[in-house]
FIDRENTOR-749439 format. One line per field, with one value per residue: residue in three letters; y, z, x of N, C-alpha, C in turn. Coordinates in nm, 3 decimals, padded with zeros to 5 digits. Each point is the difference from the previous one (the first is absolute). Example, Ala and Ser with C-alpha at 12.3 -4.5 7.8 and 13.67 -1.06 7.14 Angstrom:
// residues 2
aa = (ALA|SER)
n_c2 = (-00.569|00.105)
n_c3 = (00.780|-00.072)
n_c1 = (01.319|-00.035)
ca_c2 = (00.119|00.119)
ca_c3 = (00.000|00.006)
ca_c1 = (-00.089|00.082)
c_c2 = (00.120|00.109)
c_c3 = (00.000|00.073)
c_c1 = (00.090|-00.077)
This chain:
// residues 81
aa = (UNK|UNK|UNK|UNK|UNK|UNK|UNK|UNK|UNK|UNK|UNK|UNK|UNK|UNK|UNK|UNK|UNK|UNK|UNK|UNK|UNK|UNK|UNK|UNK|UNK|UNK|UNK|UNK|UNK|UNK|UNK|UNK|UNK|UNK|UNK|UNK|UNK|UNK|UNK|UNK|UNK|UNK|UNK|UNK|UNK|UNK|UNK|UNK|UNK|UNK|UNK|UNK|UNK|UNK|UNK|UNK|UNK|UNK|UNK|UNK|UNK|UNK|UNK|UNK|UNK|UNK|UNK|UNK|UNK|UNK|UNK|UNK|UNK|UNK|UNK|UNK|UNK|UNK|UNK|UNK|UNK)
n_c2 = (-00.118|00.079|00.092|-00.017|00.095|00.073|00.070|00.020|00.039|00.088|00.089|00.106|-00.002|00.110|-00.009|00.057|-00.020|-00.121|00.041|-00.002|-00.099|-00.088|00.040|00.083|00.147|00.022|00.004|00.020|00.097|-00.101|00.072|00.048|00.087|-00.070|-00.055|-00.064|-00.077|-00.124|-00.130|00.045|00.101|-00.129|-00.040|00.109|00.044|-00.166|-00.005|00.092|-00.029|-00.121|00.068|00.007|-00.071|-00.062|00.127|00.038|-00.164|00.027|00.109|-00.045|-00.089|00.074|00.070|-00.099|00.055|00.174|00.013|-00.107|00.085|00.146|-00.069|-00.071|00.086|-00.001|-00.136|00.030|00.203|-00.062|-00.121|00.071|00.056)
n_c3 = (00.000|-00.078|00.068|-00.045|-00.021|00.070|-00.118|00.149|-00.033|00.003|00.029|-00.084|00.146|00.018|00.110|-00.088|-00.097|00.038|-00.008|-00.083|00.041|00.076|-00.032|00.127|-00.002|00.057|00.119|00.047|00.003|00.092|00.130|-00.051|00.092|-00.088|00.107|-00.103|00.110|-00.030|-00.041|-00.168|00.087|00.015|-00.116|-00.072|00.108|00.016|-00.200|00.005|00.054|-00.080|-00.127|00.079|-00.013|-00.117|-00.055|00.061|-00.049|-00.106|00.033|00.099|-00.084|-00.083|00.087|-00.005|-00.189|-00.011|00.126|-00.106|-00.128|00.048|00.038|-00.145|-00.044|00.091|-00.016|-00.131|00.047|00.086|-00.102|-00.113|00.039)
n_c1 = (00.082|-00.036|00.045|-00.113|00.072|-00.066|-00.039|00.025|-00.109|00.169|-00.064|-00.083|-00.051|00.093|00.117|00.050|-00.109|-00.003|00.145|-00.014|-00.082|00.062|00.116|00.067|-00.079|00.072|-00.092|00.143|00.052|00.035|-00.009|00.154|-00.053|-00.095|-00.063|00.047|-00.112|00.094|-00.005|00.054|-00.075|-00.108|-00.006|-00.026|-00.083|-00.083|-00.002|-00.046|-00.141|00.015|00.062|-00.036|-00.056|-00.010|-00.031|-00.075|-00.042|00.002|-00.011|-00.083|-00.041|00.012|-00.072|-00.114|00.023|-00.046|-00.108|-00.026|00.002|-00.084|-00.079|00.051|-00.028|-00.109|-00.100|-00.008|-00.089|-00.048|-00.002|00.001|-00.023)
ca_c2 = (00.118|00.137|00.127|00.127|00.087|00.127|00.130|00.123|00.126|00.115|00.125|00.096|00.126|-00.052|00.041|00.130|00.049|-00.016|00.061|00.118|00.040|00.054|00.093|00.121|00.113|-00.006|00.066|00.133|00.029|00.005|00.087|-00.063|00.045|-00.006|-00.098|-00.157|-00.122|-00.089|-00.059|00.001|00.081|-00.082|-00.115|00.058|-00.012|-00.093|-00.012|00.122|-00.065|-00.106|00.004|00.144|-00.116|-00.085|00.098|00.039|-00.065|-00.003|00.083|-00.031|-00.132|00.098|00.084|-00.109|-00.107|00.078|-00.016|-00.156|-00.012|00.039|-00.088|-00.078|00.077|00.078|-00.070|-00.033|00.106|-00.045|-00.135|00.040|00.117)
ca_c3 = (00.000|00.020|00.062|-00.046|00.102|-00.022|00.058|00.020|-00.061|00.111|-00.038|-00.085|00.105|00.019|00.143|00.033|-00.020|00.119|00.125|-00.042|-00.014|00.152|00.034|00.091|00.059|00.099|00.091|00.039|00.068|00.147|00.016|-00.024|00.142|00.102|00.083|00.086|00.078|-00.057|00.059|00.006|00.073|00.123|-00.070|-00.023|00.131|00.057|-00.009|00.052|00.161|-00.026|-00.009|00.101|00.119|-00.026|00.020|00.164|00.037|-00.092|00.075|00.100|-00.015|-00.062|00.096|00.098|-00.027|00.014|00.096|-00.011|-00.051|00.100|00.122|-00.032|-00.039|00.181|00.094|-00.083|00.053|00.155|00.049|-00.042|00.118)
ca_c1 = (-00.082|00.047|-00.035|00.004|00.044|-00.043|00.075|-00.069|00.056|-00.050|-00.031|00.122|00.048|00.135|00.007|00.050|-00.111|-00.092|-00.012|-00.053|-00.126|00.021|00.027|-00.100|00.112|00.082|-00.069|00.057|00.153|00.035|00.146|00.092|00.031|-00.096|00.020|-00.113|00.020|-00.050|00.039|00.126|00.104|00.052|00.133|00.131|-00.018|00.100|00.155|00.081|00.036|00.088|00.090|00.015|00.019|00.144|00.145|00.077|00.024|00.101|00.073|-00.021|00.098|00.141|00.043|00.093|00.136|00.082|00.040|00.095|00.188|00.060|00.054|00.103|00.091|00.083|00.105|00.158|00.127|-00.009|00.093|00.109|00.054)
c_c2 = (00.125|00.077|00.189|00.116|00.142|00.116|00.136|00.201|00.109|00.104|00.069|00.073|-00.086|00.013|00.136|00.072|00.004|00.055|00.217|00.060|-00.011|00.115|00.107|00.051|00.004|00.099|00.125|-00.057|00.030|00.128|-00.130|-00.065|-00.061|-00.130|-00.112|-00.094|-00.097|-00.121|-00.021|00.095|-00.050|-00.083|00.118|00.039|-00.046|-00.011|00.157|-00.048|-00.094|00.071|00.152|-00.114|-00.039|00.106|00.002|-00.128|-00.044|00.133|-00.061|-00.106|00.073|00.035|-00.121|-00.097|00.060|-00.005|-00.103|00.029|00.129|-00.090|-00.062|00.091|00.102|-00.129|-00.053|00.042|-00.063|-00.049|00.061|00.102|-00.093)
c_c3 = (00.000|00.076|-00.031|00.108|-00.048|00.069|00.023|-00.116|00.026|-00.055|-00.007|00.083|00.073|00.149|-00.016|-00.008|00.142|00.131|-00.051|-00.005|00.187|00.006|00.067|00.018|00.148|00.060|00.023|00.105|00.148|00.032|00.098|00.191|00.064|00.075|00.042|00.031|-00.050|00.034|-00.026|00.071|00.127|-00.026|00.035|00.162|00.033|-00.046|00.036|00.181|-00.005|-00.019|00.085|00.135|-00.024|00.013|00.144|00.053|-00.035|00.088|00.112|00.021|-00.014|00.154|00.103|-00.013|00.015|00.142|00.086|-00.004|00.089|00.123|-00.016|00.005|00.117|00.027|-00.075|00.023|00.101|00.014|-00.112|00.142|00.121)
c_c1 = (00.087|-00.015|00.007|-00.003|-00.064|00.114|-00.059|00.056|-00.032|-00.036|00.106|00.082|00.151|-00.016|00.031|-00.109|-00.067|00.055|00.038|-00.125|-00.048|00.044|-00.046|00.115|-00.001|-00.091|00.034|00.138|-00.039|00.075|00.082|00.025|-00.129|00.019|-00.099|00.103|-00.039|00.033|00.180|00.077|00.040|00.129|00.124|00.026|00.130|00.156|00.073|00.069|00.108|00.116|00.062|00.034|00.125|00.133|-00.023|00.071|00.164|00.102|00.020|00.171|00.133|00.058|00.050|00.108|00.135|00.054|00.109|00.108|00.060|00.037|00.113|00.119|00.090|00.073|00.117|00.108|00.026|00.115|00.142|00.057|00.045)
């Protein structure tokens, strides 16, 4: 047996057509300064908090490794003297 296969045929209209014919003008221009709350100002929230966290933490560590090698370093004078 054969199988004959149909083929669907498309109209004359292209995609470009069709989204040219959506097409809308643009409502109007926001001012640049105004202020909403949304839920992505919570995201950016948190990673501003995070990485403000991580530098003090990141200082934090600096100051106590620093404090290390001053310690090493009196008692080096120590035992050379």
């Amino acid at each position: 047996m054969a199988v004959t296969r149909k083929t669907t045929k498309r109209s004359g209209k292209s995609v470009s057509a069709e989204r040219m014919r959506s097409f809308r003008v643009y409502p109007g221009e926001k001012p640049f300064f105004t202020i909403r709350i949304s839920q992505q100002t919570f995201y950016w929230l948190i990673i501003c908090l995070l990485v403000l966290g991580l530098g003090v933490w990141t200082i934090f560590l600096t100051v106590r490794v620093q404090n290390i090698y001053d310690r090493v370093d009196v008692t080096t004078q120590q035992n050379n003297s």
